[in-house]
Structure formats: C-alpha cells, structure tokens
TORTOR-34956 format. One record per residue (C-alpha): residue number from 1; residue in one letter; x, y, z. Coordinates in steps of 0.001 Angstrom, whole numbers, plus 524288, in hexadecimal, padded with zeros to 5 digits. Example, Ala and Ser with C-alpha at 12.3 -4.5 7.8 and 13.67 -1.06 7.14 Angstrom:
2
+-----+------+-------+-------+-------+
:  nr : rest :  east : north :    up :
+-----+------+-------+-------+-------+
:   1 :    A : 8300C : 7EE6C : 81E78 :
:   2 :    S : 83566 : 7FBDC : 81BE4 :
+-----+------+-------+-------+-------+
//
This chain:
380
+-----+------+-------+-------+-------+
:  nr : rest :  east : north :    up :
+-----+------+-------+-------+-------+
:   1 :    X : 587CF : 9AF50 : 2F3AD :
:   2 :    X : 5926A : 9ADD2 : 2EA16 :
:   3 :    X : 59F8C : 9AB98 : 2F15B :
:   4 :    X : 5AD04 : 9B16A : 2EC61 :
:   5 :    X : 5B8FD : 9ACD0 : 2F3C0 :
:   6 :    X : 5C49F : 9B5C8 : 2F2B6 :
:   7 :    X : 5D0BA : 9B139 : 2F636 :
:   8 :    X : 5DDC7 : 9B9ED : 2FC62 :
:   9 :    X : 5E947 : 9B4A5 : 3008E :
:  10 :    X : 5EBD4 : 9BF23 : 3090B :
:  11 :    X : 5E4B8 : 9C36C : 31628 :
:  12 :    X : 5E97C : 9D0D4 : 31874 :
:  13 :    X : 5E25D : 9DCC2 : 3166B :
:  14 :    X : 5E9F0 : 9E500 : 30AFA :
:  15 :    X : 5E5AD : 9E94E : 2FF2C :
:  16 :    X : 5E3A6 : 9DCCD : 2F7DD :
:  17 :    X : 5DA46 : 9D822 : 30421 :
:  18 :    X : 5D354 : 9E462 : 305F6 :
:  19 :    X : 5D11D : 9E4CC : 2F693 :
:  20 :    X : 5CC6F : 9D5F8 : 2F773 :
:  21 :    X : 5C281 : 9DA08 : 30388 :
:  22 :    X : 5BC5E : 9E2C7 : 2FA0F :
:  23 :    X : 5BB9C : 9DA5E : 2EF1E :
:  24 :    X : 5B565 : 9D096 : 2F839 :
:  25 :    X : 5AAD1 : 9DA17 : 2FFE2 :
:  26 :    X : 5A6E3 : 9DF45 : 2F07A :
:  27 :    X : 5A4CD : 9D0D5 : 2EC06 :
:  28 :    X : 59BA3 : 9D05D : 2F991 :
:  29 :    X : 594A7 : 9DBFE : 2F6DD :
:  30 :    X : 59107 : 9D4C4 : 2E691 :
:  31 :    X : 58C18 : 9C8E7 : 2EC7E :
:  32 :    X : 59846 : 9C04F : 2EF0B :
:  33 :    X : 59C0E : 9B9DE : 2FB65 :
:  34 :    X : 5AA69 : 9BCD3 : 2FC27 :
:  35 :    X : 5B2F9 : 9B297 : 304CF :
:  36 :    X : 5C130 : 9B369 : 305A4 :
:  37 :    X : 5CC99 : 9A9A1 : 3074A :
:  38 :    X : 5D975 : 9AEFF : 30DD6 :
:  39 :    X : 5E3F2 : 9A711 : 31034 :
:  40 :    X : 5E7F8 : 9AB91 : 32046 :
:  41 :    X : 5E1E6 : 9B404 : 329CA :
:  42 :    X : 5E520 : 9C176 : 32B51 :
:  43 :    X : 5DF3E : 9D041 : 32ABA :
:  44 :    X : 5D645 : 9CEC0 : 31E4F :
:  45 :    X : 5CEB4 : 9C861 : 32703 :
:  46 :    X : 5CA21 : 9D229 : 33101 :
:  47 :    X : 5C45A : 9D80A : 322FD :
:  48 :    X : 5BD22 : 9CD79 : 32002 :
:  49 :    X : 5B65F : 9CB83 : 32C18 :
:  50 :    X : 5B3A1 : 9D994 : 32D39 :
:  51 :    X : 5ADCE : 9D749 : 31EF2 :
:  52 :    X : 5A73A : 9CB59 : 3208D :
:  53 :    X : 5AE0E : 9C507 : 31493 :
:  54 :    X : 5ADA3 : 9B4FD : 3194F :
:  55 :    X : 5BDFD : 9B192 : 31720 :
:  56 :    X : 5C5E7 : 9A41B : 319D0 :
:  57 :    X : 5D3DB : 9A100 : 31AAD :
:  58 :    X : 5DA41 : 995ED : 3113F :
:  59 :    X : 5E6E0 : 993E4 : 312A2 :
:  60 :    X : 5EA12 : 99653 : 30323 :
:  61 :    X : 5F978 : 997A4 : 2FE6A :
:  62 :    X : 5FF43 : 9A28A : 2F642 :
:  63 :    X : 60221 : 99EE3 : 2E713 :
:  64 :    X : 60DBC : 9A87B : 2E9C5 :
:  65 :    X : 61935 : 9ACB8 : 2F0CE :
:  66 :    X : 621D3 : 9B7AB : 2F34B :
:  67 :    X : 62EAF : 9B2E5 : 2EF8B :
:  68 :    X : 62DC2 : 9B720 : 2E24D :
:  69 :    X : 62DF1 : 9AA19 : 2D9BD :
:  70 :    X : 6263B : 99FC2 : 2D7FD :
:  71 :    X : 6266A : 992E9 : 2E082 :
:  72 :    X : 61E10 : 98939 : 2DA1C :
:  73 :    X : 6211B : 97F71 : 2E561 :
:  74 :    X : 61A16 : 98675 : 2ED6E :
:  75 :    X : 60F3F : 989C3 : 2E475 :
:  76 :    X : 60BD1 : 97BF4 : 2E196 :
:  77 :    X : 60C4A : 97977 : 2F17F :
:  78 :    X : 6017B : 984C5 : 2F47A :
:  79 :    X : 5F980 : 98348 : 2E8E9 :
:  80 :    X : 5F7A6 : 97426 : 2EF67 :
:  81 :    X : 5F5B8 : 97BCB : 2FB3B :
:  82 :    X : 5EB22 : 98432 : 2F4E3 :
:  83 :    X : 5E426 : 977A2 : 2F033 :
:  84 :    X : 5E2E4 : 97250 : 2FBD4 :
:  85 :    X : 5DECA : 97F2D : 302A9 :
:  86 :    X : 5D2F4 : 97F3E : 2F7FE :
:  87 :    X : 5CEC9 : 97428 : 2FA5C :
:  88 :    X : 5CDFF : 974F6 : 307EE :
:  89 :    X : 5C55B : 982B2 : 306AE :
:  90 :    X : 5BD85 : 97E02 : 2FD48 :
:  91 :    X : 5B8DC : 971D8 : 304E8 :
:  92 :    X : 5B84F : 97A17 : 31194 :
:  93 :    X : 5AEBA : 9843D : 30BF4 :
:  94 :    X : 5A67D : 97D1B : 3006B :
:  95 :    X : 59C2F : 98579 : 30287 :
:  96 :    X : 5A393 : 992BD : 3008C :
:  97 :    X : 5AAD0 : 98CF2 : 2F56C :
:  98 :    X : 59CEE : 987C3 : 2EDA6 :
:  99 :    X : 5989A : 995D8 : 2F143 :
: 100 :    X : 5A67A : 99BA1 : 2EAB5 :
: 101 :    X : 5A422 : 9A321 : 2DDFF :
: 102 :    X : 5B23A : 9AAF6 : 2DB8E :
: 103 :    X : 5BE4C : 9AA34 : 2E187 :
: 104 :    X : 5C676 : 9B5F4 : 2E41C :
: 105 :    X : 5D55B : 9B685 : 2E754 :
: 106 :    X : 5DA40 : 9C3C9 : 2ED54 :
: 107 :    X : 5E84E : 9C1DA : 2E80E :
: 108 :    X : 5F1FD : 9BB97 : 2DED6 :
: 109 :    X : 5F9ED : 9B39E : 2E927 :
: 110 :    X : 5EFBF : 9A788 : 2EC38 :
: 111 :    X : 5E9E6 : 99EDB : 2DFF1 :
: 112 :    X : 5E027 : 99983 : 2EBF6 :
: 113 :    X : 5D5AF : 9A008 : 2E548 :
: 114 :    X : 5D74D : 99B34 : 2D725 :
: 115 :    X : 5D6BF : 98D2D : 2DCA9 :
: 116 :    X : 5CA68 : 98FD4 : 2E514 :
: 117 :    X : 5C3C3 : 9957C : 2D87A :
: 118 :    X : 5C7D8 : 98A6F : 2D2CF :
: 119 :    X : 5C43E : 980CA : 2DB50 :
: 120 :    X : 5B64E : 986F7 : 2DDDE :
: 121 :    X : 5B59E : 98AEF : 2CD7A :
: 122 :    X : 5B3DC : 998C8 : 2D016 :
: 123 :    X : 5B9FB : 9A2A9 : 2C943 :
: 124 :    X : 5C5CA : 9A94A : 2CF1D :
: 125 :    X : 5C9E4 : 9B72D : 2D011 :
: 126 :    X : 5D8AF : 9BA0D : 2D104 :
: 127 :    X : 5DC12 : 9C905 : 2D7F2 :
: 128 :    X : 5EB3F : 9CA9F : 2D5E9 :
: 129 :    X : 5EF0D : 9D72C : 2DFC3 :
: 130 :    X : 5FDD7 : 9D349 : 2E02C :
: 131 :    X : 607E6 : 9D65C : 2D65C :
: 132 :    X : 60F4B : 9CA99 : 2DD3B :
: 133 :    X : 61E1B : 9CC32 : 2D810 :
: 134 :    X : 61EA3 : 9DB07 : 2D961 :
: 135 :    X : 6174D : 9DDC4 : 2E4F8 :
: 136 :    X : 61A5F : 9D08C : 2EF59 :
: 137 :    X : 624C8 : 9C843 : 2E65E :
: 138 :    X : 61B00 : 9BEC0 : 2E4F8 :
: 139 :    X : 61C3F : 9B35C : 2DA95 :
: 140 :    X : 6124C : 9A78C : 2D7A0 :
: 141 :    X : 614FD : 99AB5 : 2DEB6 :
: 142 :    X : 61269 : 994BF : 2D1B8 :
: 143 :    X : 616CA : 9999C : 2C58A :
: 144 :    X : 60FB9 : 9A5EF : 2BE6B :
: 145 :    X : 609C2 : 99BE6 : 2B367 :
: 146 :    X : 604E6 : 9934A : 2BF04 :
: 147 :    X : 5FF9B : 99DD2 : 2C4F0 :
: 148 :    X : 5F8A6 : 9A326 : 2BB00 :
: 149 :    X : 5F082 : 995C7 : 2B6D7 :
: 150 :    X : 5EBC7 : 996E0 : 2C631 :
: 151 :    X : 5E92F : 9A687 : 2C675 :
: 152 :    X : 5E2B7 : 9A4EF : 2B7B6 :
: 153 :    X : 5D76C : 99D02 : 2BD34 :
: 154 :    X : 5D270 : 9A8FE : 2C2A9 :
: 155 :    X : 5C73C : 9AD7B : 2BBA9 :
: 156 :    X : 5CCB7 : 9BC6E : 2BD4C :
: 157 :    X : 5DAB3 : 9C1C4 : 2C28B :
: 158 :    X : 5D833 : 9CF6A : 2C7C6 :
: 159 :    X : 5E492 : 9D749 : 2C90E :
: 160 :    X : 5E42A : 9E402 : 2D236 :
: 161 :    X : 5EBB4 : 9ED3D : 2C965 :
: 162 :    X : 5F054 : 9ED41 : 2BA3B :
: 163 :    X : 5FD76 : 9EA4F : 2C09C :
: 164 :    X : 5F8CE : 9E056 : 2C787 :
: 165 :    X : 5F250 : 9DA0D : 2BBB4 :
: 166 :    X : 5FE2C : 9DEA0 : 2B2C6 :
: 167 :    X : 605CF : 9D53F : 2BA5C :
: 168 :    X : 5FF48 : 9C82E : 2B88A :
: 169 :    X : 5FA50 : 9CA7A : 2AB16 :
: 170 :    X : 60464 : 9C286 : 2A4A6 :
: 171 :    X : 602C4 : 9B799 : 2B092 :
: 172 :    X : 5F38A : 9B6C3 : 2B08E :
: 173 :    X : 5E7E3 : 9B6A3 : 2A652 :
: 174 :    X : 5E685 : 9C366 : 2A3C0 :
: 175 :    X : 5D801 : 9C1A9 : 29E91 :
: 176 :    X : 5D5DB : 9BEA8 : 2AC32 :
: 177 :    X : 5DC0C : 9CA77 : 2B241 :
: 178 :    X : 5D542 : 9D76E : 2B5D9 :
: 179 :    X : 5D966 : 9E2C5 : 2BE0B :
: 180 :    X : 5D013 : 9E6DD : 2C92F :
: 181 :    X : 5D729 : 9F1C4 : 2D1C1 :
: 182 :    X : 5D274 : 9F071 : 2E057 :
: 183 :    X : 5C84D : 9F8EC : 2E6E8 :
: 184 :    X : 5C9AF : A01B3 : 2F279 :
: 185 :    X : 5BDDC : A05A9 : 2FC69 :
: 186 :    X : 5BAEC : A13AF : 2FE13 :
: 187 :    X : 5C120 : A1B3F : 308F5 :
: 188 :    X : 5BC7A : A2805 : 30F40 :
: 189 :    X : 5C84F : A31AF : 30D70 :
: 190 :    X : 5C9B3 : A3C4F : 31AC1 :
: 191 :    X : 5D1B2 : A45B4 : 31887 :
: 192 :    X : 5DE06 : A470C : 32032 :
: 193 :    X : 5DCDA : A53A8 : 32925 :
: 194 :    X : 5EC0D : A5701 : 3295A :
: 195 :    X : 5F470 : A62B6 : 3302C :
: 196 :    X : 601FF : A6A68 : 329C9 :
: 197 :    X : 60934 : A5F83 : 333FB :
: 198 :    X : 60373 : A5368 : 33022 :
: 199 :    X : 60B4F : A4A13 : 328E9 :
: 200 :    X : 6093A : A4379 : 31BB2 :
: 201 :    X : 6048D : A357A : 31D88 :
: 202 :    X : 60776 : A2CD9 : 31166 :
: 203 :    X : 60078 : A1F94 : 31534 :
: 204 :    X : 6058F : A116B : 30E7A :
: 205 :    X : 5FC1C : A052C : 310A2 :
: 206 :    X : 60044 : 9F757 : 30D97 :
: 207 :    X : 6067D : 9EBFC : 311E0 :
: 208 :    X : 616C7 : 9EDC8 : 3162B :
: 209 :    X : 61DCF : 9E67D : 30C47 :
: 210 :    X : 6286E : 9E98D : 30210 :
: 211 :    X : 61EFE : 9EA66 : 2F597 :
: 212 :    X : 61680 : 9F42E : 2FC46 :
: 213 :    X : 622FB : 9FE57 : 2FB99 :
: 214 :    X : 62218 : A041E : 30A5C :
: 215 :    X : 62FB1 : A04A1 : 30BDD :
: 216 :    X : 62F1D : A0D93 : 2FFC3 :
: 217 :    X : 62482 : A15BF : 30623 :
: 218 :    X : 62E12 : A1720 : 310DC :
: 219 :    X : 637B4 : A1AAD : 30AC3 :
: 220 :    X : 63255 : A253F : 30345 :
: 221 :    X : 62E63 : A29C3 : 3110B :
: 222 :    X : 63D45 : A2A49 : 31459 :
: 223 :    X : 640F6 : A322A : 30741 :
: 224 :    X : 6362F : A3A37 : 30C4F :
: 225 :    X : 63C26 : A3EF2 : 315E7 :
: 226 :    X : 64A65 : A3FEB : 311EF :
: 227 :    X : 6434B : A4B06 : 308CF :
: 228 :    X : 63FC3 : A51FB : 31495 :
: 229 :    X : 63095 : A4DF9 : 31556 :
: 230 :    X : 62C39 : A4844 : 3216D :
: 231 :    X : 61E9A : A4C29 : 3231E :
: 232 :    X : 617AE : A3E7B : 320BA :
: 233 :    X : 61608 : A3104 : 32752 :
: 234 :    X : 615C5 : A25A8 : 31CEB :
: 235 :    X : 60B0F : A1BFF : 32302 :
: 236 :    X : 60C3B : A0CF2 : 31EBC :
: 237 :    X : 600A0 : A04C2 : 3215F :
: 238 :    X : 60291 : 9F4FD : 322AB :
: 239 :    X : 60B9E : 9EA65 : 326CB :
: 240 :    X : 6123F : 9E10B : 32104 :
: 241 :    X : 61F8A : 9D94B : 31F44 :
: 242 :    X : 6289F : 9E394 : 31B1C :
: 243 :    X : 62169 : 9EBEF : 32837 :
: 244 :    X : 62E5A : 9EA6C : 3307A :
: 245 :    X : 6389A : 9ED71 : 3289B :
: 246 :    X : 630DF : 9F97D : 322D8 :
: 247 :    X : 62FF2 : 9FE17 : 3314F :
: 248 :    X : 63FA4 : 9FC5D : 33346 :
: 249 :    X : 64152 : A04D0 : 325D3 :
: 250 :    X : 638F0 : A10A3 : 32B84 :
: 251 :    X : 64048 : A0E41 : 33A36 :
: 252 :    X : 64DB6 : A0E6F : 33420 :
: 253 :    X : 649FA : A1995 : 32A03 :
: 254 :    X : 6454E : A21F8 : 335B7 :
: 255 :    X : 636F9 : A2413 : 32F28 :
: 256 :    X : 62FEB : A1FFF : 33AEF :
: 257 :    X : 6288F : A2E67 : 33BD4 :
: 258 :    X : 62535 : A2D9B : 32BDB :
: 259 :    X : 621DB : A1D72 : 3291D :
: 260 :    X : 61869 : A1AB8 : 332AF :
: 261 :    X : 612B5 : A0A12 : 332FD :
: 262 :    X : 6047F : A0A0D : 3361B :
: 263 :    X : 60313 : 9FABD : 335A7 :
: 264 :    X : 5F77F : 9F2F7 : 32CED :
: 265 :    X : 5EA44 : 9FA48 : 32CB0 :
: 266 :    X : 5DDA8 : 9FB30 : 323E7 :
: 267 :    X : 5DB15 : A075B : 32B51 :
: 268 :    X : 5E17B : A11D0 : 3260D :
: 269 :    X : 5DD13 : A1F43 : 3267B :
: 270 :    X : 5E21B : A2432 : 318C1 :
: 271 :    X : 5DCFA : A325C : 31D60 :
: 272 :    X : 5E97E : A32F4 : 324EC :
: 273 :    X : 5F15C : A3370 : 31A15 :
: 274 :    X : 5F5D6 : A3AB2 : 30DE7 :
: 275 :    X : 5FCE2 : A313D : 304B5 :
: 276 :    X : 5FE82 : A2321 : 3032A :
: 277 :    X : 60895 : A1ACB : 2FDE2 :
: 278 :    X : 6072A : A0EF4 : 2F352 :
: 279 :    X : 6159A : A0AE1 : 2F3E8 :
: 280 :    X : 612FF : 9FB48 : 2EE79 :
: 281 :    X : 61D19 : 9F5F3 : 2E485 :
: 282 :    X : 6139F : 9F071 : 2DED8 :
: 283 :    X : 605BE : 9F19C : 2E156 :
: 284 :    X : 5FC4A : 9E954 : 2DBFE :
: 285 :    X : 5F1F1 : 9F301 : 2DD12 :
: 286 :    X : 5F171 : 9FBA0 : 2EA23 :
: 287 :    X : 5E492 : 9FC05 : 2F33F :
: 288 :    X : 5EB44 : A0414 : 2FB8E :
: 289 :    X : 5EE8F : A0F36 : 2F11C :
: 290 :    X : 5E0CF : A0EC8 : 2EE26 :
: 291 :    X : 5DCA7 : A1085 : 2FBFB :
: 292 :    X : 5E4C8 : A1C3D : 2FBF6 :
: 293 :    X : 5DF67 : A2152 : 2F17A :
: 294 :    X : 5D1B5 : A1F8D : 2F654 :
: 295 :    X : 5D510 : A27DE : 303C5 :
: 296 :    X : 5DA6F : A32EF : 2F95A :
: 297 :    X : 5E7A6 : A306C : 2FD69 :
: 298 :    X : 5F4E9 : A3386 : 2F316 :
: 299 :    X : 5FC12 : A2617 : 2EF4F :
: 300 :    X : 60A17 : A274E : 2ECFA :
: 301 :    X : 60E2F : A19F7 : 2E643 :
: 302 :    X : 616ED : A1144 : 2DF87 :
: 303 :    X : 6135F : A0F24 : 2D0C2 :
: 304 :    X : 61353 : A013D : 2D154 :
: 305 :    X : 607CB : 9F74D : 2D075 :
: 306 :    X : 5F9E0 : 9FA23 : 2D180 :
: 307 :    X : 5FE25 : A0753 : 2D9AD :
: 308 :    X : 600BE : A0DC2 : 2CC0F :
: 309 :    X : 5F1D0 : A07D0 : 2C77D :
: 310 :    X : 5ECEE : A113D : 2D2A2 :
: 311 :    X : 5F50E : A1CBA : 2D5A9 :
: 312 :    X : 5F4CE : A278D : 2CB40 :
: 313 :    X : 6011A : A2C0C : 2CBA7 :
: 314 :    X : 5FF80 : A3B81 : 2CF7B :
: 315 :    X : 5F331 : A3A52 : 2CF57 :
: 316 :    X : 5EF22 : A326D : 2DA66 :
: 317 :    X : 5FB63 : A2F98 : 2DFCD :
: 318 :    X : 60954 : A2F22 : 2DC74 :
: 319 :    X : 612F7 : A22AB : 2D7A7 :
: 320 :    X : 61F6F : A2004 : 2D8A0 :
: 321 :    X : 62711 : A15F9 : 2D332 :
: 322 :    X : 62AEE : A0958 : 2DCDE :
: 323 :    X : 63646 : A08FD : 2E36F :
: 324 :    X : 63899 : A195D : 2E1B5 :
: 325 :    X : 63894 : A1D36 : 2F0D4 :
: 326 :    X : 63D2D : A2B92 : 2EBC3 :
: 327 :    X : 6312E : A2D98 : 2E2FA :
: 328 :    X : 6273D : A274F : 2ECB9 :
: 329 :    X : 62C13 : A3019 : 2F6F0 :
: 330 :    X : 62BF0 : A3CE2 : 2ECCC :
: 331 :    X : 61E48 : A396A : 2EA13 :
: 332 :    X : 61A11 : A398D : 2F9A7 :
: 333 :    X : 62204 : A4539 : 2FB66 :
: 334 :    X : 6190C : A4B20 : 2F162 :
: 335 :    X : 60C47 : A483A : 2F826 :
: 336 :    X : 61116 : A4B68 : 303AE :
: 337 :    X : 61529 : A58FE : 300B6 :
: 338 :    X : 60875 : A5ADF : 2F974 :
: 339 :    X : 5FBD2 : A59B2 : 2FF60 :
: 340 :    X : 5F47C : A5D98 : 2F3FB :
: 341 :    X : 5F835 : A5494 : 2EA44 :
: 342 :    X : 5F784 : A4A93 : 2F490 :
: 343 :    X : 5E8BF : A4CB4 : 2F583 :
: 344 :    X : 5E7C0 : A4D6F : 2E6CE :
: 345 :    X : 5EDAF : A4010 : 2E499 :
: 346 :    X : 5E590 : A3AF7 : 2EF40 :
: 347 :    X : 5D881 : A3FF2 : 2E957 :
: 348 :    X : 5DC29 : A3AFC : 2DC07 :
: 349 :    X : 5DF18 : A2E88 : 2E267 :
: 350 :    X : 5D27D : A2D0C : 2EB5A :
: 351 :    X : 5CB33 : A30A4 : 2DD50 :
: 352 :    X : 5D265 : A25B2 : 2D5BD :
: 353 :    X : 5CF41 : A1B17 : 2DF8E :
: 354 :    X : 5C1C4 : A1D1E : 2E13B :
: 355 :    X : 5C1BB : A1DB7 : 2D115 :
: 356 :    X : 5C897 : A0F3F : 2D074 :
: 357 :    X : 5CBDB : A0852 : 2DC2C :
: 358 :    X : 5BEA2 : A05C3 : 2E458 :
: 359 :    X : 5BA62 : 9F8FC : 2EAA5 :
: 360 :    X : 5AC0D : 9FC58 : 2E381 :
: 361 :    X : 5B324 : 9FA23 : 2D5D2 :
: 362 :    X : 5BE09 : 9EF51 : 2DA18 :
: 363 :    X : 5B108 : 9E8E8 : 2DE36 :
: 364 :    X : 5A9C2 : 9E816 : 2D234 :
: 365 :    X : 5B4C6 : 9E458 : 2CB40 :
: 366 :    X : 5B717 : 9D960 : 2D2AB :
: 367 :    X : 5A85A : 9D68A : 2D2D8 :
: 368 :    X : 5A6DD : 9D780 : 2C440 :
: 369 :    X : 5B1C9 : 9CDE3 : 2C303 :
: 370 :    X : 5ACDD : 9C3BA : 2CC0F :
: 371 :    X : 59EDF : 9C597 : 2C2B0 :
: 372 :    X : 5A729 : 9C344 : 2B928 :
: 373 :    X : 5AEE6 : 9B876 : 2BD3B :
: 374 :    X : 5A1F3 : 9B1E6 : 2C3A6 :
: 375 :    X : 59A71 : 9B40D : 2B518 :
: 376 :    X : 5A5F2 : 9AE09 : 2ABC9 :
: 377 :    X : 5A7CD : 9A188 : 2B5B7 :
: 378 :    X : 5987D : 99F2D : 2B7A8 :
: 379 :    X : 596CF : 99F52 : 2A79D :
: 380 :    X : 5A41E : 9964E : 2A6F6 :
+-----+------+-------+-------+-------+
//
C-alpha cells in the first residue's frame, strides 16, 4: 500500500486537526496508508488510536515565531536542527520511508515536511490554515524570500479560504496555489423542546485567546444587558492562555449568571442551543461556523477572514464588523427577540453547508490532487 505521511506541528484537537483526521481517514478509505508525524504528545492522540491511524513523535522546530519579526539567527539554528532530526527518522524507519509516496504538512509553521519530500523525492503538498500576522502575530524565522524558495518546493500550496490564499499570493508561486475549503461530517439536528421560561443559549467554541474575540462576545453580553435583556446564558467552549484573565473580566463585570465556562469538549450537544458566535479577528476559514451551520444553528459573526467566505450575511447569519461590540450585540439582540428569523437563518445555513462544506467533497478534492500530484511527478 502506498504510504502518505502528513505532517502537523500541532497535537491538539481544533479545527485544523480534526480537518487533517478527515483528510487522512479519506486518503485510507482510496487506498493510501496514511501515517502522521507530530512533534509532542498530547490529545490528537486519543483520536488516532481510536482511529487506528499508525502516528510518531519527532521532535521537529517551528520555521516561526510569535514576536512579530523575523530572527534569522534562530532560523539558521532550527533548520540545522531539522536536518539532523531527518536524518535520524529516515534511518530509524527505512522501510516506511522506501514505502513513502507524498508528504503532507497540516500547517504553514514547520518546513519539516518540504525537507522529508525532499529527502525521500516525493512530491510535497503545502496546506496554509493560518493567516500568521493577523490572526497569532506570527512572522518567518527567515526572511519572506527565504521562505518562499523552501515552501515553493511543494508540488501544491493549498490555502483554506480566498483570504487565506489572498494573503500569500504575492509571497508564494501562485501557479502552485489552489483553494480547497475544509469539509464538515454530517450531524443529526434534534430539535430543542423549549418552555416561555427558558433562556436563550448562544454557544461560542474555540480555543481562549485574544484573536478568537471572546472578550468581545462578552462584552456584547454586558451591553446586553445594560439594554434591559437578560434572558440568555452566553456558553464558551475551550481553554486556553487568555482562560484566566477572561474569567476575572466576567467576575469583576458581575456576568457570572449570563457567561457561563464549560471547559474543552468535542461533545457538544448543539441541540441545546439557539445561536452561535464566530467572533475571530481573523479567521482563516472557520470549522466551527460550519459545524453550526450543519446543526441548523444562526451564526452571528465578524466580517473578517474566511467567516465572510461562509456566512451570508442575512441570509444565513448576520456580520458585523471587528472590533464593533455595539453592532455584535444589536445583532444577538435581534435573534434573540426573534425566534422566527432565528430558525430561518439556521435552515438557510444547515442548507448552505451541506451544498459546500462536506468532508465527501473536501475529500475528493484532496484525492484528485494527490492523483494529480502522484501523475505529473511519476511522468517527471
């Protein structure tokens, strides 16, 4: 069996792993073996055992960092790093390497995978599902025109989103580029028995950090009720960094009885609720708006980033513009207070998803490009 090693640099279980999960049980299910290299333990994992997808962990660097600005010092230190790491997997698993026809990197923030392609003379596929700059102030170790010449080796860059792709146009080969939105699985919708006394639930998923824009969400909430509505509980769904001091905001605010912290899950029972938030500042492309979507739920978001690629704006959901707590909060107050153009927005949405966003057609896509790929480098 024809082996395809994919290659993430993270080992959580967010959208861009749960997205790369799929893309690896489709490759299973047309004949590939699927293998992935992460760089530290941590919850992907329980996933992958459940699935039966064979993983290791190689200690591979970043080719970026978080300061905003590049540091080539410490470029040139990882990328020896990164050679050394290679070479050490390759001669540690010959036989999975000889069996290696594609290599597959999960994100923008490792070149790991362009130099076991290139080591191994496979081709390479690129996914970029980062904006970098905008949404985690993220700058190349090396400069962008070093960069590029390492990222250009790729046989194909596939970018989540136009944005997405909009943004690194100018940086990458663009004949190489091609957007391929992610694919969501099916969910069963129930529908939410409620009473004249139950509260509105508006439901947020996603990790708690500053670009995801909860302490917007929150304080919409609060505006919320300074106009005399208090009839809802805002739900937010993850953990993170920023988890603490979001917590002291809602304690000192007094919105204990609205914000309510319901900790990481991948069990959530979207039945329970009646709208959900997309409040990124910049969202490469948004697996959780389509998972909304898909349980028929209303997205009120910010019209920024792949969110705008996705949410039809009165149609399926309703935007605002980043940063404008007072129109975020108008445009919940307006679901709230009507139940039937909540469920309209919601159906439209469930409608669109299905039409565009399914793991069936991410699939092929990413299928057809690995025949592709496969067909161009075996005639080379």
């Amino acid at each position: 069996m024809q082996t395809v090693i994919f290659v993430s640099p993270h080992s959580d279980l967010y959208g861009a792993e749960r997205s790369l999960i799929s893309i690896m049980l489709y490759a299973r299910k047309s004949g590939y073996n699927p293998v992935l290299l992460i760089k530290k333990s941590g919850p992907i994992e329980s996933k992958l055992q459940e699935e039966k997808i064979e993983y290791y962990m190689v200690p591979f660097r970043q080719c970026i960092n978080t300061k905003g600005k590049h540091d080539s010092l410490r470029g040139f230190k990882d990328y020896i790093r990164d050679r050394q790491t290679l070479e050490r997997f390759i001669s540690q698993h010959k036989k999975l390497c000889d069996e290696t026809v594609l290599v597959h990197t999960n994100s923008i923030i490792s070149w790991f995978g362009v130099m076991l392609s290139q080591a191994l003379h496979v081709p390479h596929i690129q996914h970029i599902r980062e904006f970098g700059k905008e949404d985690f102030d993220m700058a190349f170790n090396f400069s962008n025109k070093l960069t590029a010449r390492i990222f250009n080796k790729s046989s194909r860059i596939v970018c989540i989103s136009d944005a997405v792709l909009n943004t690194y146009k100018n940086m990458f080969n663009p004949a190489k580029m091609v957007r391929i939105y992610n694919g969501v699985g099916h969910s069963t919708v129930l529908e939410r028995r409620r009473s004249s006394s139950d509260k509105i639930n508006i439901l947020l998923v996603g990790r708690l950090s500053k670009e995801k824009g909860q302490r917007e969400a929150i304080a919409a909430c609060e505006k919320l009720i300074e106009r005399g509505i208090f009839n809802f509980e805002l739900h937010l769904y993850g953990n993170g960094v920023d988890e603490k001091a979001l917590r002291e905001y809602v304690s000192n605010k007094g919105l204990e009885q609205n914000v309510v912290f319901k900790g990481y899950s991948t069990q959530i029972n979207y039945s329970d609720y009646d709208i959900a938030l997309m409040t990124s500042k910049a969202e490469a492309f948004g697996r959780v708006t389509v998972e909304y979507m898909l349980n028929g739920l209303p997205v009120v978001g910010v019209a920024t980033g792949g969110t705008t690629e996705i949410v039809i704006e009165k149609h399926t959901g309703l935007l605002s513009e980043c940063g404008n707590i007072g129109q975020l909060a108008s445009n919940i107050e307006l679901l709230i207070l009507n139940e039937d153009y909540r469920k309209e927005l919601g159906h439209n949405g469930k409608l669109r998803a299905n039409d565009f966003f399914t793991e069936e057609a991410y699939g092929k896509n990413i299928m057809s490009l690995y025949s592709e790929v496969l067909e161009s480098h075996n005639e080379g």
